[in-house]
C-alpha positions in Angstrom: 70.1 43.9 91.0 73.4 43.6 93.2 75.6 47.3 93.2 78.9 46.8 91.4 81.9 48.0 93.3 83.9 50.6 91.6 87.6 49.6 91.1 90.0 52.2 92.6 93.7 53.3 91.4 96.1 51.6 91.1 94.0 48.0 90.0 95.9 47.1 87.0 92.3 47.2 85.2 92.2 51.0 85.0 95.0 51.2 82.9 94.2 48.2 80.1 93.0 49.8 76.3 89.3 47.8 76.6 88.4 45.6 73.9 85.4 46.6 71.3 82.1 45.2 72.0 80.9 42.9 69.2 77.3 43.8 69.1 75.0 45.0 71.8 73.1 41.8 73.3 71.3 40.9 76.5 74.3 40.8 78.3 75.6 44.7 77.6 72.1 45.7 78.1 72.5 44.5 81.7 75.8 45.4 81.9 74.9 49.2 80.9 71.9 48.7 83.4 74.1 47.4 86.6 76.4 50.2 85.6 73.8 52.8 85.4 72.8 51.7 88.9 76.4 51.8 90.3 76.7 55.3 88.8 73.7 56.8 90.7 74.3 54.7 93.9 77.8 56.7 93.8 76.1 59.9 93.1 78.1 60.0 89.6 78.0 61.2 86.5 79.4 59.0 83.8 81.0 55.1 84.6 83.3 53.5 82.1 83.2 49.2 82.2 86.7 49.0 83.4 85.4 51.0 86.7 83.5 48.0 87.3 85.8 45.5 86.4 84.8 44.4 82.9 87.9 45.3 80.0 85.0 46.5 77.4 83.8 49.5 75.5 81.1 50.7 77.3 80.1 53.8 79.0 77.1 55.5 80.6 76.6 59.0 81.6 73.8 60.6 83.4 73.9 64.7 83.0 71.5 67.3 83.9 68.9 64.4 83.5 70.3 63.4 79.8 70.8 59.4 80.4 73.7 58.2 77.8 74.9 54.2 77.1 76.9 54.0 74.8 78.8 51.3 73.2 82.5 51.4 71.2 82.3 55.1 71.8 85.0 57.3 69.7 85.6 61.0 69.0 84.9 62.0 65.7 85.1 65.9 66.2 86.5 68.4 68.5 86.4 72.0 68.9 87.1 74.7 71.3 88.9 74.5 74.6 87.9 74.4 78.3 89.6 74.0 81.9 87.7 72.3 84.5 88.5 70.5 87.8 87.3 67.0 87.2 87.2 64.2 90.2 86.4 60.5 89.5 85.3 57.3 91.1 88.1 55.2 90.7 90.6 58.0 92.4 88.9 59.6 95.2 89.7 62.6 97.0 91.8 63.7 93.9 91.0 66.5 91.9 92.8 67.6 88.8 92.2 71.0 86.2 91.5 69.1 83.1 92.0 71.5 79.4 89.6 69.3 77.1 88.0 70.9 73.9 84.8 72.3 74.6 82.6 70.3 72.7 82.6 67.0 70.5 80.7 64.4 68.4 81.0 61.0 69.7 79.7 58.2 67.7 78.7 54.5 69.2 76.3 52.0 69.8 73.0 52.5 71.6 71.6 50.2 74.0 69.8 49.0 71.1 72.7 48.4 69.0 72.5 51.5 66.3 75.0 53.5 65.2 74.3 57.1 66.8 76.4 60.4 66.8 75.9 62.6 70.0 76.8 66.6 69.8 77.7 67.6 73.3 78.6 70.9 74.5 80.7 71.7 77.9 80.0 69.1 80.8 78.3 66.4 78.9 80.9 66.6 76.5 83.8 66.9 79.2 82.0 63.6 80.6 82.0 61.6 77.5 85.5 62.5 76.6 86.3 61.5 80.6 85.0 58.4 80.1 86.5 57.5 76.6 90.3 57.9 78.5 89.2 55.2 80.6 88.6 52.8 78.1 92.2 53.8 77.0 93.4 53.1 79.9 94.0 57.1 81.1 92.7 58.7 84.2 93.0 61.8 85.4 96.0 62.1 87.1 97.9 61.5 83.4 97.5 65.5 83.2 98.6 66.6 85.8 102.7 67.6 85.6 105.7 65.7 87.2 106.0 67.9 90.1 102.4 67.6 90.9 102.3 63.5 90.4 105.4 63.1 92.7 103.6 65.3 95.6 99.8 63.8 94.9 102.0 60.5 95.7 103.5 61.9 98.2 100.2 62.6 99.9 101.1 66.2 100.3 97.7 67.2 97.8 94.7 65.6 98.2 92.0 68.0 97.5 87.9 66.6 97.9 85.6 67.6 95.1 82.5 68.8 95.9 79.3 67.6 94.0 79.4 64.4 91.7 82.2 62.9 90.6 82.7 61.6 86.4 
């Protein structure tokens, strides 16, 4: 199976709201597969489809061994609050404090198709919630403050992230 490329900032795909999946068939199951094997070959942790260059609802995440596809993902529940430095793929080098709550309930599609609710606490959680803004078309850098987008343009900050990126 060929590697996808990941698409960096600024392609114009990164910022489009992705269109719901249908139904899971053969072809998202290869598509979560391909994506699952870009997101390891990148040493990631969660891939959205418009990282790869397809405008749909899909997402994987891989976290402390906990493997997640998941189709027409949405937030159903929220609570609590969190700061964290969160990198990504498709902007690299960049690193931005991120407040998301603390923990959700996502609900989706499987890779088989059903309708499943994940509870996810603290990095999973900040990981699915990552990955949801980029089917919406938001990345990271849409927290950060005026000053701090005009000097990240600038190329006055860029800051590496150590580990895996989301």
């Amino acid at each position: 199976m060929e590697i996808l490329k990941i698409r960096k900032y600024p392609d114009s795909i990164l910022r489009q709201k992705c269109e719901p999946v249908e139904a899971v068939t053969s072809k998202e199951k290869r598509l979560f597969e391909s994506m699952l094997l870009a997101l390891r070959n990148f040493y990631g942790i969660g891939l959205a489809a418009p990282q790869i260059g397809e405008s749909c609802r899909l997402i994987v995440a891989d976290v402390e061994g906990k493997i997640i596809k998941l189709a027409n993902p949405e937030i159903i529940k929220v609570d609590g609050k969190d700061k964290m430095v969160e990198g990504c793929l498709s902007i690299p080098d960049v690193s931005v404090e991120v407040e998301r709550p603390y923990s959700v309930i996502v609900k989706g599609l499987n890779e088989k198709g059903e309708t499943v609710e994940i509870k996810a606490n603290g990095l999973l959680a900040r990981v699915l919630m990552h990955e949801i803004d980029h089917l919406n078309g938001k990345l990271i850098i849409d927290y950060l403050g005026l000053l701090q987008k005009m000097m990240l343009f600038k190329h006055k900050i860029k800051k590496k992230v150590p580990g895996r990126k989301i």
